[in-house]
C-alpha positions as a Python dict, from the first residue, in 0.01 Angstrom:
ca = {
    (1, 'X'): (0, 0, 0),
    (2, 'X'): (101, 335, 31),
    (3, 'X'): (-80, 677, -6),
    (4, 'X'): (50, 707, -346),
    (5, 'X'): (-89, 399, -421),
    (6, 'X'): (-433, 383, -292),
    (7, 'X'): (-464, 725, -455),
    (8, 'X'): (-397, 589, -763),
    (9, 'X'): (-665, 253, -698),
    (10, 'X'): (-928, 505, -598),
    (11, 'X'): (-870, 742, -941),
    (12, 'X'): (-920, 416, -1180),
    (13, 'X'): (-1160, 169, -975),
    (14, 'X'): (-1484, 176, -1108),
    (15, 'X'): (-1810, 258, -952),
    (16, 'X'): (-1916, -116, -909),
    (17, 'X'): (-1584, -178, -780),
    (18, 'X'): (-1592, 8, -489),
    (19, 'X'): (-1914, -69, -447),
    (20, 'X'): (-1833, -430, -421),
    (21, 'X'): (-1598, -377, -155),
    (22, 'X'): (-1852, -91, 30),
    (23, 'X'): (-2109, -382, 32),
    (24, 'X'): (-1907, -634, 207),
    (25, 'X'): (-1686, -326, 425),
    (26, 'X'): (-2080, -202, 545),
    (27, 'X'): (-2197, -532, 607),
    (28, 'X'): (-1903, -651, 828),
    (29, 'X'): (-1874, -313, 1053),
    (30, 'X'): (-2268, -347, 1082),
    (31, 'X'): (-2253, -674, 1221),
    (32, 'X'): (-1942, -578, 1414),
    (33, 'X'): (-2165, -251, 1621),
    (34, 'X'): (-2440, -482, 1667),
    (35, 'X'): (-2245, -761, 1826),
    (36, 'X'): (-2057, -523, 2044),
    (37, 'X'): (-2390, -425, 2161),
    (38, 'X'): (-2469, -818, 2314),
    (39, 'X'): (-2799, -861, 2036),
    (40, 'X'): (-2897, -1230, 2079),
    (41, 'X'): (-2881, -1416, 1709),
    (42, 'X'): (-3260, -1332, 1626),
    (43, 'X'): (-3201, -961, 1712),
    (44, 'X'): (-2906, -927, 1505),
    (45, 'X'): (-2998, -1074, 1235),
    (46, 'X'): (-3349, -830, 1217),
    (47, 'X'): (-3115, -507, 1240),
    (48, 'X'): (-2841, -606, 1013),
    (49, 'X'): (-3153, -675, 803),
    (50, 'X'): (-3251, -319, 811),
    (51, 'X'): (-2937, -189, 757),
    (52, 'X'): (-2821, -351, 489),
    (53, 'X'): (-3084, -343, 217),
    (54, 'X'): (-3109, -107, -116),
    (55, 'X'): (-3382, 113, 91),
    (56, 'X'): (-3213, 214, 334),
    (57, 'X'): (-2889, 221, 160),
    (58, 'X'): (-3011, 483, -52),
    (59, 'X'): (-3217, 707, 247),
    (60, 'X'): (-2860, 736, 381),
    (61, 'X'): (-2706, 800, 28),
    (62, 'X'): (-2959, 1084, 8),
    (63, 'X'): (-2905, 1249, 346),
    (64, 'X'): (-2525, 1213, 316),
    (65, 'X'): (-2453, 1335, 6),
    (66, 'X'): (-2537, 1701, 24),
    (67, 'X'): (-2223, 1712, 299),
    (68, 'X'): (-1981, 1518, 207),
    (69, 'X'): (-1637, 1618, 110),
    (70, 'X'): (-1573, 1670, -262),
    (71, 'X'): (-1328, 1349, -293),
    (72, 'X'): (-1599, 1130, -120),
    (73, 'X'): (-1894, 1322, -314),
    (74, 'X'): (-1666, 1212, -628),
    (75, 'X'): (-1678, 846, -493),
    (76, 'X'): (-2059, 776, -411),
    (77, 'X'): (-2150, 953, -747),
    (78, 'X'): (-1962, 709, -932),
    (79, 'X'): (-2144, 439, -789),
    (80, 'X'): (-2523, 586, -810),
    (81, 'X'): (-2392, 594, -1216),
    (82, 'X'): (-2243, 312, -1284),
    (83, 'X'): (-2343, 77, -1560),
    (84, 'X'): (-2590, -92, -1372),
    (85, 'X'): (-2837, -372, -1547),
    (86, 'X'): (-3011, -514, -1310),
    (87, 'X'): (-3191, -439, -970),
    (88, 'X'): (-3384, -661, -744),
    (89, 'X'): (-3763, -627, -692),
    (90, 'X'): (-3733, -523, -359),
    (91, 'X'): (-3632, -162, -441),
    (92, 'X'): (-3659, 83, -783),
    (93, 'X'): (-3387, 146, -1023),
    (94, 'X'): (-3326, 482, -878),
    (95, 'X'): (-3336, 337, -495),
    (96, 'X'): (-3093, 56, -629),
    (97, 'X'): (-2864, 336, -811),
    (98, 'X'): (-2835, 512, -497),
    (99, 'X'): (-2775, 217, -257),
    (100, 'X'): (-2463, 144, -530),
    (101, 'X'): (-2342, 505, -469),
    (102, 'X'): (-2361, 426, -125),
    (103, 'X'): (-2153, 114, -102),
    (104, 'X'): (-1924, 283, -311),
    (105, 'X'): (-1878, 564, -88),
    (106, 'X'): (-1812, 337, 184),
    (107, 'X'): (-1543, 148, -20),
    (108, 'X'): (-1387, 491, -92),
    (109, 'X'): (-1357, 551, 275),
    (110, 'X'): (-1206, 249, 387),
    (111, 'X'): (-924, 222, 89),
    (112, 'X'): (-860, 595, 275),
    (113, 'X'): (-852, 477, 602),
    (114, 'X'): (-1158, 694, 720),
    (115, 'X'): (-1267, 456, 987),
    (116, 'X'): (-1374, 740, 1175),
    (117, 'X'): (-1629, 838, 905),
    (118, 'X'): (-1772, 454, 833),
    (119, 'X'): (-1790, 402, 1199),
    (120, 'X'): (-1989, 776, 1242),
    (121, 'X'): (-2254, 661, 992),
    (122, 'X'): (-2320, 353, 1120),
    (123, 'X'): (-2387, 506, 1467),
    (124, 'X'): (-2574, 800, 1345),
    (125, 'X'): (-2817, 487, 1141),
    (126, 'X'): (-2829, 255, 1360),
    (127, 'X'): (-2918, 409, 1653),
    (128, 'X'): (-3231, 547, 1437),
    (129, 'X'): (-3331, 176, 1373),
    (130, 'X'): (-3302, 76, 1783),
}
């Protein structure tokens, strides 16, 4: 795809559907900085844990959002109000609506390329949670 084109997926995906990719984008890069960092299995699997959950999801989404870029502000905000039905018990409605703004930020910046800026987060996070 070229510029032209992902411009043009990021102006009509939905909310949820760059949240759907965010989830599964943030998931795999926060495996990928734990591995690099030689966890054993049990280790891993306890920060991925902490990483990747509606909570902390949308901590970040808060602390992010006030800074970002308006194309990426654009992005997470069309998550956090999507048509969301259902949440799990783990987290409120409002936690769960944030975490989705979240992913979808995420998803935003990798159909742009901005590795840099997934990659910055993660480190910024994760490091917190060591």
């Amino acid at each position: 795809m070229d510029d032209i084109e992902i411009k043009k997926l990021l102006r009509e995906a939905s909310g949820l559907t760059l949240a759907y990719l965010g989830d599964s984008v943030w998931e795999l890069f926060v495996r990928k900085f734990y591995v690099e960092r030689s966890l054993n299995n049990k280790n891993l699997n306890r920060r991925v844990k902490a990483m990747v959950n509606a909570r902390k999801q949308s901590s970040m989404y808060r602390e992010i959002l006030p800074g970002l870029d308006p194309e990426y502000k654009a992005y997470a905000k069309r998550g956090k109000n999507a048509n969301i039905k259902s949440w799990p018990r783990s987290c409120s409605p409002l936690e769960y609506r944030e975490a989705t703004g979240f992913e979808a930020l995420i998803g935003g910046l990798y159909m742009n390329r901005n590795i840099p800026m997934i990659e910055e987060i993660i480190k910024k996070y994760a490091e917190e949670e060591s």
